[in-house]
N, C-alpha and C positions, 0 to 999 in steps of 0.2 A: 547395657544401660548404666550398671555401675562405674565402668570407663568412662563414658561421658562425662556420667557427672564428678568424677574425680579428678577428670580433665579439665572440666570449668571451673572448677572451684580453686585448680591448681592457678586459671590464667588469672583469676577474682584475685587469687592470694598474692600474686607477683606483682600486682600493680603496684607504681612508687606511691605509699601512700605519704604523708606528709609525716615529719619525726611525733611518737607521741610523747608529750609533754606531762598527762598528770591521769592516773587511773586511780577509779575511787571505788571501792566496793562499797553499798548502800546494803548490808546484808537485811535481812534474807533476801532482796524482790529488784533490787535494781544495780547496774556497774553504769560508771559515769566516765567515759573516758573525753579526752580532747588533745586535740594536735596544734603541732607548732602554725599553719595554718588557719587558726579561729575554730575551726569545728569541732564543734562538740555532741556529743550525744550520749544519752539516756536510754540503755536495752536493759529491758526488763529478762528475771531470771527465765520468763517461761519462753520467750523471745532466744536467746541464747540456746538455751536446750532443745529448743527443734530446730537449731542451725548450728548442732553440734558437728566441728569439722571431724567426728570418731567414729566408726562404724559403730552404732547400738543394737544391742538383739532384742530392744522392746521396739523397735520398727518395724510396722506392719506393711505389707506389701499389700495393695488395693487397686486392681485395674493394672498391674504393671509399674504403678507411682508408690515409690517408699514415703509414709507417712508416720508420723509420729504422734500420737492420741493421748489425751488427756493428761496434760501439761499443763494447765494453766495456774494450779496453786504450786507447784513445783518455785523452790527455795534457792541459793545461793548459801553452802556453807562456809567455805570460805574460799580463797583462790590465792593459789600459789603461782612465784615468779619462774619461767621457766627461761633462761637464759637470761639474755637480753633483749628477746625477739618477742616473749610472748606470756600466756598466762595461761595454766591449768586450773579450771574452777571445778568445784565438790560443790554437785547439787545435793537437797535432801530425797530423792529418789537413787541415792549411791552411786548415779552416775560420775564418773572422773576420768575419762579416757581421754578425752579431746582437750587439745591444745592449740589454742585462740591466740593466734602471730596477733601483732598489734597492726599488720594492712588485714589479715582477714576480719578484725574488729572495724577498721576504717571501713571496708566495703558492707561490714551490715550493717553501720550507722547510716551512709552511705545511701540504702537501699530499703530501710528498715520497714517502711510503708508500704512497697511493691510488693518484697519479700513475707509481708506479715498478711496482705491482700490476697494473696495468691496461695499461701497455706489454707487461709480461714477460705477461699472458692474451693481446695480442691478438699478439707473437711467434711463441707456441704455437700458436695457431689458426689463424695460416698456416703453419707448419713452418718459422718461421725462427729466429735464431737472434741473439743477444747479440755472438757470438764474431764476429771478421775472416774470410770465406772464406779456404780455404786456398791457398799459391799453388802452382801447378804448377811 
């Protein structure tokens, strides 16, 4: 299963996306990027972080589907350039491992309503949940 989806994500990441032209971090909650094409889009930090291109070891396995729970107040601390190609963002959950090419940013702009519809179904269908567990 992990092949798979390392494999799609690889075909997602190689598309020609359009040059990008100007990336804005809106710290903590939102990155604003846009390409030489007109398109622009607005991913929020919680957005981003359950379409972290890094393997995480706070991903739960649920039915066979890796899922990622209780993200939704999760932060943007800041985001470093990696090359030319791309950006390493530091959330405030200390995740920092994935590095976001600027075509794999274009396909979640891209995509960001299917991909964000399709997390919050399979959520639902295991009874979990957006929101941080609470602490005792």
């Amino acid at each position: 299963m992990l092949a798979v989806q390392k494999a799609i994500r690889r075909i997602h990441t190689s598309l020609d996306a359009p040059r990008l032209t100007r990336f804005t971090l809106q710290a903590p909650k939102n990155v604003e990027v846009e390409y030489a094409n007109g398109s622009k889009f607005n991913l929020t930090a919680e957005f981003l972080r359950i379409h972290s291109p890094a393997v995480d070891g706070k991903v739960r396995s649920v039915g066979g589907e890796k899922v990622i729970i209780g993200r939704r107040h999760v932060g943007i601390m800041s985001a470093e350039p990696v090359g030319n190609y791309g950006v390493r963002m530091i959330f405030d959950d200390l995740h920092k491992t994935g590095i976001y090419t600027w075509d794999y940013l274009y396909h979640l702009g891209s995509n960001k309503f299917t991909l964000m519809r399709n997390y919050i179904k399979t959520l639902k269908k295991h009874g979990l949940s957006r929101d941080p567990p609470r602490r005792k």
